[in-house]
N, C-alpha and C positions, 0 to 999 in steps of 0.2 A: 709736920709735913716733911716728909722724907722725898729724895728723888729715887730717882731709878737706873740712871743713867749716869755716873762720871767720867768726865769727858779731858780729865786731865791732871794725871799720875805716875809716878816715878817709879821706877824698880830699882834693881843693883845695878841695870845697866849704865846709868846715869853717872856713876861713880860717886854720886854725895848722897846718895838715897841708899835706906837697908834693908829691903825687901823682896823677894824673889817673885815672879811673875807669879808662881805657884801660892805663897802666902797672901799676894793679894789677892786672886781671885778667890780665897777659900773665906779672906774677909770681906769682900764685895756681896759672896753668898750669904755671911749670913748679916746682914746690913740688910739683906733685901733688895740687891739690886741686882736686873737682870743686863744691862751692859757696863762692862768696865774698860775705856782705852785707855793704853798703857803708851804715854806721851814723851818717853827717855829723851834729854838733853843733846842736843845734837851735836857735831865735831868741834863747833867755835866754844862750848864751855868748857872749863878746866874739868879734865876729866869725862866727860862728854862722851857717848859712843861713838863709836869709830862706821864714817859712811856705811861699810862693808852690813852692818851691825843691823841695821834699818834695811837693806836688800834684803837679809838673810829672814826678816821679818816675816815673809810666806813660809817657812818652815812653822810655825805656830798654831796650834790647833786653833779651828775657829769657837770652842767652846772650851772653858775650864770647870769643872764642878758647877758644869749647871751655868756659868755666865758666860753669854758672846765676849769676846775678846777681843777690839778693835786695835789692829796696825795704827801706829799710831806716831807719832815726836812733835814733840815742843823745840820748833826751831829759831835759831836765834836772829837777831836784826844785828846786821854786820855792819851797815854800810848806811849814809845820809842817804844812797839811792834805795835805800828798800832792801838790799838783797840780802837774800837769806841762806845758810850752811850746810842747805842738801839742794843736788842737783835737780830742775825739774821733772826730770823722768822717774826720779826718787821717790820725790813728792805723789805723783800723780799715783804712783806703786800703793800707796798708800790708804784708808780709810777713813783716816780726820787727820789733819793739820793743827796746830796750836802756835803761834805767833806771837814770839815775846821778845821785848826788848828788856835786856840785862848788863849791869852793872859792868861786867868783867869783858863783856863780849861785842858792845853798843858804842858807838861815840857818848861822851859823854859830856862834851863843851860846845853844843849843840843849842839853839834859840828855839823858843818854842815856835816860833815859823818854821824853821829847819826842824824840827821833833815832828810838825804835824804835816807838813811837805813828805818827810822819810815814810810815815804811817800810813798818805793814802796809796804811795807807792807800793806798799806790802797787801794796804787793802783790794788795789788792781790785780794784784797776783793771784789765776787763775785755779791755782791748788790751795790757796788759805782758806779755811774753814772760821775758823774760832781768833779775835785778838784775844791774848794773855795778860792777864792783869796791867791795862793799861794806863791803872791811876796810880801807878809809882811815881813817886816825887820828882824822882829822880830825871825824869823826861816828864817835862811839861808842854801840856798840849793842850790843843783847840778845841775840847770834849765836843763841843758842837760839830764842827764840822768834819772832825773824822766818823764820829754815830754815824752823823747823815751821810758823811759817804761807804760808810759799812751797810748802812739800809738799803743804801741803792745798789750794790756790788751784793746783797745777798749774804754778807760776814755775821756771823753772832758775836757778839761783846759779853765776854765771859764776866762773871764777879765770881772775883775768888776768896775761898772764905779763909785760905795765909794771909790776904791783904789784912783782918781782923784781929791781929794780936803776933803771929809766929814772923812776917815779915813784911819786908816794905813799909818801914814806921813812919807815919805820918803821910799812911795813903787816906784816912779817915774819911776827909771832907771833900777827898776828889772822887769817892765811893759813890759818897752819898750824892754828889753834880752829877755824876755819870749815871745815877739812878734814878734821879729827876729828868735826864733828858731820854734815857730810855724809857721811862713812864711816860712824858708827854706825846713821845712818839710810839708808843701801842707797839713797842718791837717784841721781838720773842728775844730772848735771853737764856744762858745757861748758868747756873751756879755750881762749880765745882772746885773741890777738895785741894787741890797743884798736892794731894800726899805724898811724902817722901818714905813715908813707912806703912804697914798694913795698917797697922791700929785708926791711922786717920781717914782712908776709904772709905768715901761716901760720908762724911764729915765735914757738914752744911751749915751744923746749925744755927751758929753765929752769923753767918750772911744773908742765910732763911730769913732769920727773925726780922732782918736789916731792912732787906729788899720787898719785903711782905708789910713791914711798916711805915717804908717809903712809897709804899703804891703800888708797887710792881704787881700784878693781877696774876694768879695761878695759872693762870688760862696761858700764860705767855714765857711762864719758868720751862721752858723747854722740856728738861732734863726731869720733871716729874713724870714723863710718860715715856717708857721704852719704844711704841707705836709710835710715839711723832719723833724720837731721837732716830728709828730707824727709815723712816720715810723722808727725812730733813738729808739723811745722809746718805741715802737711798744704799743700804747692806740691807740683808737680809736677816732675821729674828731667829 
């Protein structure tokens, strides 16, 4: 079961990523997928594009070799207030949002009362689309009650299929809670690639297998249908 849609991938803008927006989309096409956003690391990571980087983002064809291209960044959680490394106006410029909290960029001597206080504050933020792999060890949280406050705010909670072997070791068993409680709650969910290089675009399989054995019902993997990822985010096909 292949998706159609990856909703959260790296180029060369990112500075630790080695891909060109050009070689991704030409791997996205032949993967089979008809939308690919392109999610580059925003100013608070080392190396990170630069604000300017993200504005200049409307120069960008909306189609490469056959796939939609969605404006895109994975911006970082700065602050125990929630805030995040692009400007509102920025954001809003924008086509998806991705919302992660990271090692280099995040407080990191933080309680998980203070970790899940921080997360509904980002989930109230009227431009976040998608959280980012948010069963990193590393910030421990109230998987329950940040879900349910993403349910109600309209957020999708991404599974990311790096949490499964390339990084954040010992996300395992916070995977699999957070997939238990999105299954009990019938949400819709995205499963996507966080690629750093072409060759891993639209490169699921591992979370597929996870989330399809945990429960999670097809019906509700978002990102299998380019019609409901483009109606979810209301662009255009």
């Amino acid at each position: 079961m292949k998706i159609k849609a990856d909703l959260h991938t790296h180029s060369v803008g990112s500075g630790h990523a080695y891909s060109t927006l050009d070689e991704m989309a030409l791997a996205a096409r032949r993967r089979g997928l008809k939308i690919l956003a392109v999610t580059d690391h925003a100013p608070a990571m080392p190396g990170g594009a630069h604000e300017y980087f993200f504005y200049n983002l409307r120069a960008l064809p909306e189609y490469l070799h056959g796939v939609r291209v969605l404006r895109g960044a994975e911006v970082n959680i700065v602050s125990p207030g929630g805030a995040l490394d692009l400007a509102p106006e920025m954001l809003a410029a924008l086509d998806v949002v991705v919302a992660s909290a990271h090692a280099v960029t995040t407080p990191e001597n933080l309680t998980k009362k203070q970790n899940t206080e921080m997360y509904l504050k980002v989930i109230a933020n009227q431009h976040v689309d998608i959280l980012g792999h948010i069963e990193n060890p590393i910030f421990a949280l109230d998987y329950e009650t940040v879900i349910a406050a993403a349910q109600e705010h309209g957020k999708l909670v991404e599974i990311n299929n790096a949490s499964f072997g390339l990084a954040r070791h010992g996300s395992y068993n916070n995977c699999l809670e957070i997939m238990r409680i999105l299954k009990e709650r019938q949400m819709p969910v995205v499963i996507n690639s966080d690629a750093h290089v072409a060759t891993r675009v639209g490169e699921v399989s591992r979370a597929m297998e996870i989330a399809l054995a945990q429960g999670i019902k097809k019906e509700n993997i978002l990102n299998l249908s380019a019609a409901k990822v483009a109606e979810w985010l209301k662009i255009k096909l």
